[in-house]
Each structure stands twice: as C-alpha cells, then as structure tokens.
Residue frames relative to the residue before (quaternion, step in Angstrom):
aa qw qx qy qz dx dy dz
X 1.0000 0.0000 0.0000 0.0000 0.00 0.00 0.00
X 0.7094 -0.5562 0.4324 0.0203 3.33 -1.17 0.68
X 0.0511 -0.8597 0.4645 0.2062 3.47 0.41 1.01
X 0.5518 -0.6095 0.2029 0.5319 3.67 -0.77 0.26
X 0.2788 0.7305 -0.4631 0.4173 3.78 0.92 -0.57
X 0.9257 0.2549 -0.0288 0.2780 3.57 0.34 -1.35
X 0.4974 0.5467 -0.3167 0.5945 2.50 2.05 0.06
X 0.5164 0.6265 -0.3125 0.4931 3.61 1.19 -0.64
X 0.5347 0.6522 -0.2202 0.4902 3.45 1.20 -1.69
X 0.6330 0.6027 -0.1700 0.4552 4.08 0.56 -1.10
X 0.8386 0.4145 -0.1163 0.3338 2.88 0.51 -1.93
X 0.3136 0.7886 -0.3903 0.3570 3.54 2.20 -0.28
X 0.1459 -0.5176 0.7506 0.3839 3.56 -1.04 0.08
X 0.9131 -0.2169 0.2469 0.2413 3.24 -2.36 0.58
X 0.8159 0.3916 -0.1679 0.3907 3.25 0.51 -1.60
X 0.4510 0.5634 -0.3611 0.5906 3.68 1.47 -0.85
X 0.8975 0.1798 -0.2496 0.3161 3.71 -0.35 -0.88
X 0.3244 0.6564 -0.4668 0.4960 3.37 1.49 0.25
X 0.6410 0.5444 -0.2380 0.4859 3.84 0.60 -2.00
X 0.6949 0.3980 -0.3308 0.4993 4.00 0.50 -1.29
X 0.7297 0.3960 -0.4192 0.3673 3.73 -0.03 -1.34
X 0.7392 0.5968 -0.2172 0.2243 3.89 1.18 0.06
X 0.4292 0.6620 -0.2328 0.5686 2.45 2.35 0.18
X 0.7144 -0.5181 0.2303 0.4101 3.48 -1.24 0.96
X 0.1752 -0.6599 0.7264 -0.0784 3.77 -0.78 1.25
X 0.0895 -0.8250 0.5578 0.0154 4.14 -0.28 1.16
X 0.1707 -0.7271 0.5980 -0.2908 3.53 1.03 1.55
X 0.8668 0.2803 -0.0908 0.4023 3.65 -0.60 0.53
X 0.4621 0.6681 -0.2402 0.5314 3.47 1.82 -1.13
X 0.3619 -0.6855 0.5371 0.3328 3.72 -0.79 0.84
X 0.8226 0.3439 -0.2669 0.3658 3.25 -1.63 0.50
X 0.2220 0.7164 -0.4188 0.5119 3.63 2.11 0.35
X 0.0883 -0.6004 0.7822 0.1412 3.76 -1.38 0.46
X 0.7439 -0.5698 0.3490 -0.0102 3.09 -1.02 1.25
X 0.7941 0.4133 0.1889 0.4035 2.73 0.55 -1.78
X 0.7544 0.2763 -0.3275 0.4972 3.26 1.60 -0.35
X 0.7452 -0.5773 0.1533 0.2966 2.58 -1.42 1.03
X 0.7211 -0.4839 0.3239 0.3755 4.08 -1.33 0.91
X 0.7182 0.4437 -0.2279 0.4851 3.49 0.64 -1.22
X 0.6191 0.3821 -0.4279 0.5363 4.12 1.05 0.08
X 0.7741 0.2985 -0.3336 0.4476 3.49 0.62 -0.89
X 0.3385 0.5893 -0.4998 0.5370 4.03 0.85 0.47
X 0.7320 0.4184 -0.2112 0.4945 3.86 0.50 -1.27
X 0.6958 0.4649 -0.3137 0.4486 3.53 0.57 -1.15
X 0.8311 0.4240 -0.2540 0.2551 3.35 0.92 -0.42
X 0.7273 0.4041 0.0039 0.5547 2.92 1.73 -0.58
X 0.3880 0.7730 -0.2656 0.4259 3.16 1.74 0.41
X 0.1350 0.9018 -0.4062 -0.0591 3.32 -0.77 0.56
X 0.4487 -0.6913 0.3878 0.4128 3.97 -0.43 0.99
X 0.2769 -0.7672 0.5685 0.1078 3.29 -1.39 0.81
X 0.2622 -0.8291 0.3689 0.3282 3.36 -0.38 1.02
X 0.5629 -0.6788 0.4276 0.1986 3.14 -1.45 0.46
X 0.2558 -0.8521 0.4482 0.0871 3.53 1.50 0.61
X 0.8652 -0.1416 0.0530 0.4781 3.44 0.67 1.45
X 0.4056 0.7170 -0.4434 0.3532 3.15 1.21 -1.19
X 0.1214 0.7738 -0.5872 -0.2041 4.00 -1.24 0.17
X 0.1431 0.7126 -0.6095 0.3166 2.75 0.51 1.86
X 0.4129 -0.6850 0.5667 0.1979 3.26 -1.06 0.94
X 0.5255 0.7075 -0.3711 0.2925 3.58 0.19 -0.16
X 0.3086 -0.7532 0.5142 0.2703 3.87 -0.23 0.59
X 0.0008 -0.7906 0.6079 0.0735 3.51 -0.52 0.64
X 0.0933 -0.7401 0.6613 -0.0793 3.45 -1.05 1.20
X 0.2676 0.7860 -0.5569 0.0207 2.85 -1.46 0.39
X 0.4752 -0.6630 0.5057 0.2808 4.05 -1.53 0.75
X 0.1617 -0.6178 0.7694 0.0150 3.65 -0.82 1.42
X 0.5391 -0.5925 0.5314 0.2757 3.66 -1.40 1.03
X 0.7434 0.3979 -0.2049 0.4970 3.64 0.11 -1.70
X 0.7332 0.4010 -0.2910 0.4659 3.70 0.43 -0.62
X 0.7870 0.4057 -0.4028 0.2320 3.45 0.74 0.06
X 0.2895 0.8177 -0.3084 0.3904 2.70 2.53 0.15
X 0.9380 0.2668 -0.1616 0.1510 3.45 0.92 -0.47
X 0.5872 -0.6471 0.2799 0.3978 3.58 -0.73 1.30
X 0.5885 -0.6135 0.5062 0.1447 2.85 -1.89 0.68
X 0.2093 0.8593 -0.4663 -0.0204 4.00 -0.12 0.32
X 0.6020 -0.5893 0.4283 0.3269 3.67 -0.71 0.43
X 0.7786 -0.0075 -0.1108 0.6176 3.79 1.19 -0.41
X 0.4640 -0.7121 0.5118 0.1252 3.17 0.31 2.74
X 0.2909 -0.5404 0.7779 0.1352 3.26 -2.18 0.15
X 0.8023 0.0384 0.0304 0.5950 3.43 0.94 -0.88
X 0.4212 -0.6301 0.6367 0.1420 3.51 -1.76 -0.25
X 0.2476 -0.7579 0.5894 0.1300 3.17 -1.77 0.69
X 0.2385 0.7814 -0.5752 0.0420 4.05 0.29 0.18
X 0.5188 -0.5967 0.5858 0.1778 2.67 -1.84 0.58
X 0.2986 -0.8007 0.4823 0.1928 3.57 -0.94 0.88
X 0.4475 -0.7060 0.4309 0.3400 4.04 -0.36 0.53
X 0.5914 0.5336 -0.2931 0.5289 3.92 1.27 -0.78
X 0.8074 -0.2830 -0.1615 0.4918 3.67 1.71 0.27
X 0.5613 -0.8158 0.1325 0.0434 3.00 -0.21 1.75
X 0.6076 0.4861 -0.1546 0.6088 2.83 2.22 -1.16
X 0.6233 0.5133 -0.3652 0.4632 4.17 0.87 -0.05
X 0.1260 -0.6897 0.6935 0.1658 3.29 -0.99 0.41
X 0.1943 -0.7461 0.6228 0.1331 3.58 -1.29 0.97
X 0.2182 -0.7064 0.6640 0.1115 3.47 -0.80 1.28
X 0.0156 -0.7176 0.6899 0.0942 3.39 -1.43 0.66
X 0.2474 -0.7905 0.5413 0.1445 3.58 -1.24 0.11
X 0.0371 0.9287 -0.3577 0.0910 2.83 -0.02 1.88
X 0.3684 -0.7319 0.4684 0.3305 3.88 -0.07 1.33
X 0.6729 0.5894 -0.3593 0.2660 3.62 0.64 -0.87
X 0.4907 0.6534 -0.3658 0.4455 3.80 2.17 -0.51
X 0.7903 0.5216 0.0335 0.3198 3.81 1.42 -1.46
X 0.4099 -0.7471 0.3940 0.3443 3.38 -0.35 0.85
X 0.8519 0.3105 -0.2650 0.3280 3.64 0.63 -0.60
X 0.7609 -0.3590 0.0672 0.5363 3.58 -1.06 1.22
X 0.4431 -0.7217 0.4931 0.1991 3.48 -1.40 1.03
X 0.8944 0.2190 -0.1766 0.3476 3.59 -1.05 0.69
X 0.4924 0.6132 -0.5576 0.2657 3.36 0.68 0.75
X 0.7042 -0.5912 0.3541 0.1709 2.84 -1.57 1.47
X 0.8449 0.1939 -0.2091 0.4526 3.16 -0.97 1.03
X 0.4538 0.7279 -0.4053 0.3161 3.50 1.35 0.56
X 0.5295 -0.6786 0.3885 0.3290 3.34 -0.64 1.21
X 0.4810 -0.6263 0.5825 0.1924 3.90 -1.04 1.15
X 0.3170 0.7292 -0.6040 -0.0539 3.43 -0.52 0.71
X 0.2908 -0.7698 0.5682 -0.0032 4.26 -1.34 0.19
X 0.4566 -0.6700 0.5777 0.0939 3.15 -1.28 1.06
X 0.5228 0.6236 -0.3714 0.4470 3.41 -0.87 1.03
C-alpha cells in the first residue's frame, strides 16, 4: 500500500514532480540510507514544518516549497524565511543586508538563512 506522501507524489501534474525530483536529494551525504527510496530522501531533506498558528490540531504538518528550499543555511544570514499568519501555508523570504556583514545589495548575491 501506498503511503500518503506517495500518493500525493502521483497526484502532481508532470511539471510539479519534475520541479521536486530536482531539488537537493543527499545520496552520497554521510549517514544517507541508500536504499531508500529518492522521493523520501528529496523530502527528508528539503522539507519543512509549517506552523499551525493556533491551529489545535495535533498533527505535524510538513511540507517541500521549491524557491524556499533553494536556500542555504549560514551562521551570518543575508536574509530570512517566516511564515505569515494571514497565510499559513506561504513562506515569505526576504533579503535582508542589514542581517550580514558584507556590503548590502549586490545583485545576484546568493540568499542565504538561519533555521
């Protein structure tokens, strides 16, 4: 049987699961099992928990946002990811020179965030 993840995975049109299977898949990364399957370790890695802004549901909700998973983690951010409460499922990335030690705004600088 089908876990739902993978049934969800199906229900993608082409271009959605084309966009996911292209996101970072850490095959090769130490402490990686091998063996399971691309589309779990794609998720496991690049997933992210969404908050439930009150919600008292008990349920973990997670989920993979393309543009947001694009970006790298550093210890002295340039920018930020937050969730907004007016909508719970988006994440709003901003890019902020004022987070970073080196000169603000130059074009084409890579977006990176803490978290």
């Amino acid at each position: 049987s089908l876990n739902s993840w993978e049934k969800d995975f199906l229900k993608m049109e082409k271009k959605l699961k084309e966009d996911y299977m292209d996101l970072f898949d850490p095959l090769g990364s130490a402490n990686v099992d091998p063996f399971m399957p691309a589309k779990l370790r794609i998720f496991e890695a690049n997933r992210v928990d969404i908050e439930s802004n009150g919600s008292t549901d008990s349920l973990r909700k997670e989920g993979v946002y393309k543009l947001s998973s694009r970006i790298n983690h550093s210890c002295s951010p340039n920018g930020s990811a937050e969730w907004r409460a007016e909508a719970p499922v988006k994440i709003e990335v901003r890019a902020d020179p004022e987070l970073h030690w080196c000169p603000a705004g130059q074009l084409g600088e890579e977006t990176a965030a803490t978290g």
